[in-house]
N, C-alpha and C positions, 0 to 999 in steps of 0.2 A: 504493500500500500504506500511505501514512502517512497515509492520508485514514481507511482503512480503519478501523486499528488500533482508532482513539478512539472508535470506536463496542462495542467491545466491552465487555462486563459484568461476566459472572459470572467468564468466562475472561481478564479484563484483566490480573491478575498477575503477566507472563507473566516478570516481573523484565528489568532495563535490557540485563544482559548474556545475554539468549538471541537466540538467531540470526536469529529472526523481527523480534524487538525492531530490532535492527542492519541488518539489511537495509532497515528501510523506514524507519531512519536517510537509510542509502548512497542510497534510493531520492528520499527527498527532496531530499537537495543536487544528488544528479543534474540534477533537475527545476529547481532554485535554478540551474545552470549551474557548479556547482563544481569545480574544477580534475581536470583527467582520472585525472592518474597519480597522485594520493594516493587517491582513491575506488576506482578498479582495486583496491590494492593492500589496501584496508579489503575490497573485494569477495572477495576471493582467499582472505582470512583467513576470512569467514565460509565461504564453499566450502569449505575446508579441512576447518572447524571442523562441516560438517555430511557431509565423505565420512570422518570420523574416526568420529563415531555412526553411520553408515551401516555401517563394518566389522564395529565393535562390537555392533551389535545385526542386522546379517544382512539389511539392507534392500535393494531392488531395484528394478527399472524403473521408477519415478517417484519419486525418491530426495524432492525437495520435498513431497510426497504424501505420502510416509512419514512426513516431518517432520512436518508437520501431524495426521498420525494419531496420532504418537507425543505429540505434546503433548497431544491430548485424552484420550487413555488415561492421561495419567499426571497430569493438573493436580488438586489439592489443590482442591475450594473448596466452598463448602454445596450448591450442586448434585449433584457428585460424592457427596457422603458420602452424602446423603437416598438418591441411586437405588441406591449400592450395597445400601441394606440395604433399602429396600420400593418400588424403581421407580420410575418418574415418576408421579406420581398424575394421573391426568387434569382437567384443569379448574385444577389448582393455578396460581396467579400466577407462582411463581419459572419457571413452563411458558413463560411469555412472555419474559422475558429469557434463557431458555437460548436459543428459538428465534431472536430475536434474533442472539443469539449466534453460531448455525448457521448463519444467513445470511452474518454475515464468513466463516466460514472457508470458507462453500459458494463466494463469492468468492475466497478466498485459494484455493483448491485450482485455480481456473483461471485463477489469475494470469498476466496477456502481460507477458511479461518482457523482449519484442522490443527496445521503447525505451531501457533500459538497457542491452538489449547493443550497440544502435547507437549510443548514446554512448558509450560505454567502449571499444567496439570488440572485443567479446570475446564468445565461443559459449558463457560456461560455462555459463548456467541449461539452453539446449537441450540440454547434453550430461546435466545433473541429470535433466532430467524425460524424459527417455530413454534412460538408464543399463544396462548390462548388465555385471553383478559378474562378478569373478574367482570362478568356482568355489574355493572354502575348504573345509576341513578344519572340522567343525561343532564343535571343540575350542575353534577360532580366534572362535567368537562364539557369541549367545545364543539358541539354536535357540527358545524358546519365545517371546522375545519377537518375534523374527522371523517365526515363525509367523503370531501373533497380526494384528503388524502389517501386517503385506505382506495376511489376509486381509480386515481392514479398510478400510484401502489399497483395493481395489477394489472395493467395497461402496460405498464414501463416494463415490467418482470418479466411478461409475455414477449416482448421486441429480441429482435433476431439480433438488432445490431444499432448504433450508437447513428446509423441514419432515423431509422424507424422511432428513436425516442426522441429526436430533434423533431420531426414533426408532430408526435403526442402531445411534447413540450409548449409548445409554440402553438397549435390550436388553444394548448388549454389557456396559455399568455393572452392571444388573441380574444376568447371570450372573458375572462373571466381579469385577466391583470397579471399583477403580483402582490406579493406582499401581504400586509393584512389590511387592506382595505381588498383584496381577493377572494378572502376566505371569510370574512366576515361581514355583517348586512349594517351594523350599528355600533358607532363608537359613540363615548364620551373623550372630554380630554383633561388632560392634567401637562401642568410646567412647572417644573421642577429645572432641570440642568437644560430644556428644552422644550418645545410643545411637543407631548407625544398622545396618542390617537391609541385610548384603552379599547377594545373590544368588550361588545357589550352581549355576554356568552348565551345563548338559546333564546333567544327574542323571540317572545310567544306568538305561535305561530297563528295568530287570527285572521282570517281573512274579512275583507268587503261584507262578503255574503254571509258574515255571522252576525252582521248587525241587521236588525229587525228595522223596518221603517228607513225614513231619512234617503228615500231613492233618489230627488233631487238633488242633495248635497252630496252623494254617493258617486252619483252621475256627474258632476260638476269637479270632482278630486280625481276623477281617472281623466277626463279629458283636458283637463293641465296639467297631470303630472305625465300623459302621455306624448302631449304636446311638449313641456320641458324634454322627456329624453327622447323625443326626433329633432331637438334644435328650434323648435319651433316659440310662438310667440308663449310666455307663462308669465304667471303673476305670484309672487307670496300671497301665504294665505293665511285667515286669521280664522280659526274654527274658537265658536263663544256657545257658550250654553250652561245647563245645570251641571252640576257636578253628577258623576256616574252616566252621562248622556254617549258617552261614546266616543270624545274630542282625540284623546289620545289615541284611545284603541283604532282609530279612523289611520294614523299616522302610519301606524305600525302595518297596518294589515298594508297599508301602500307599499311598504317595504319587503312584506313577501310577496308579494304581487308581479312587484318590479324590480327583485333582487339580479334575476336572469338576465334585465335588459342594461342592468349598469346602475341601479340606483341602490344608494346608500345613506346612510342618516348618521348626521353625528349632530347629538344634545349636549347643548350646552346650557347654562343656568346663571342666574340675574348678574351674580358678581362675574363670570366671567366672558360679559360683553366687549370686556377690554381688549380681550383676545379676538376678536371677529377677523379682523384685516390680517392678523398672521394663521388663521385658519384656513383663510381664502389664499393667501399665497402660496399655504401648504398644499390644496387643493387644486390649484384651478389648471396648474398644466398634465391632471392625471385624466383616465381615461373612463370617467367618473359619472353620474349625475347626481348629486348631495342634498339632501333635503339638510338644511339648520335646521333645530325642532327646540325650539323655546316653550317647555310648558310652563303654565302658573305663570302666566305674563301680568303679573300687577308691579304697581310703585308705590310705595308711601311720600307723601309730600317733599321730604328732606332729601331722596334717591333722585340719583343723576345718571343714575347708568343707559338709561332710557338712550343718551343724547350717542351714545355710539351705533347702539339700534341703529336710530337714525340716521345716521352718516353712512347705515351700506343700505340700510336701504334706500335713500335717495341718492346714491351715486356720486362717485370721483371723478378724478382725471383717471 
């Protein structure tokens, strides 16, 4: 595996401290002849460190597999960006090092992991790549990205060769993105060292047609939000009513509705209207359509936040 790594391109970034990174560390000194029981125990950390993402994100019988799926769904790099928003173009050159590319991890996906368990003396990768999860409570993890990946995961496994997974790759880049605004329908956010976009995990799945009544209002929320994702003319919108009528749950169901077509929702709340304009910078060159979803929109007399509101929605330079 550490032969392997170096030959990677576009997806080389994979940073020192990821699991893959560290393993084909462990895998090298293995090979160097390096002492049993400190390598075991660096071994055991990274197992650890990948049935923790494994709970977390709802992965399954080739838990290795998974990993490597989930790193291609989520790695940041000019390949990713280009396909999310117009596909792989055929003929293009960055086409040859993605392929390249493919071909590692068409390797790394059938990695023999025999020899390192016969030195170290230990089953754990045969138990990873033949894994059978504790049935969970889908509260306990992130059903959509689990989804996703597990049906990747066997798509990728199946391919012959590191062409076959460049185009798996790359449809799924083309519909769906990267990253986690790919795998998931709803963020909030927080800033801290940065603006980052939490994942908002099993957003209930209600649809339009679970609410009773309200067919004009119903009707009037699909043909602007379907109007927003063709590009076409849309308005914000301000849904008012009794409490328990349905305002929010109306939001939401637009978002499984229209998670397929590209639409996503990130809520934000009163104090952090400050943040609107670096949300929107965060956003607006992805391959996106974004519902902001402000519930409990009141102000008490002394509250100023209102005036940021206002400044996106009545527009800049």
């Amino acid at each position: 595996m550490n032969r392997i790594l170096p030959h990677l391109i576009l997806y080389s970034d994979l940073g020192r401290d990821s699991i893959l990174v560290r393993l084909a560390d462990i895998i090298r000194d293995c090979k160097n002849g390096g002492a049993k029981e400190p390598l075991l125990q660096r071994t055991n950390g990274e197992v650890k460190r990948l049935l923790d993402l494994s709970t977390a994100c709802g992965f399954d019988e080739n838990l290795w597999q998974c990993y490597l799926t989930w790193l291609l769904m989520t790695n940041d790099n000019s390949f990713t960006r280009t396909c999310e928003r117009t596909g792989a173009w055929p003929g293009g050159s960055v086409n040859r090092f993605a392929e390249n590319d493919f071909a590692v991890f068409h390797q790394l996906f059938h990695y023999d992991f025999s020899p390192v368990e016969q030195y170290l003396l230990t089953d754990c990768f045969s138990i990873l790549t033949d894994y059978q999860a504790i049935p969970k409570r889908e509260r306990t993890y992130n059903r959509d990205v689990s989804a996703q990946v597990r049906t990747l995961r066997k798509s990728l496994a199946e391919a012959e060769n590191g062409h076959e997974m460049f185009r798996l790759v790359t449809d799924y880049y083309q519909r769906y993105g990267y990253g986690v605004f790919a795998m998931n329908r709803a963020f909030r956010i927080r800033r801290e060292n940065g603006l980052e976009f939490l994942p908002i995990s099993n957003v209930d799945g209600v649809r339009l047609e679970d609410l009773l009544g309200y067919e004009g209002q119903k009707a009037e929320l699909r043909r602007n939000t379907e109007s927003f994702l063709t590009g076409k003319h849309a308005n914000n919108v301000l849904l008012y009513g009794d409490a328990g009528t349905g305002k929010s749950t109306s939001v939401k169901a637009l978002i499984n509705e229209y998670y397929d077509q590209g639409l996503r929702m990130i809520e934000i709340y009163k104090h952090q209207f400050g943040e609107l304009s670096r949300i929107l910078a965060e956003i607006k060159n992805r391959n996106y359509r974004f519902i902001i979803f402000i519930d409990d929109l009141s102000f008490e007399e002394n509250e100023v936040e209102y005036k940021f509101l206002k400044a996106v929605i009545e527009g800049g330079v």
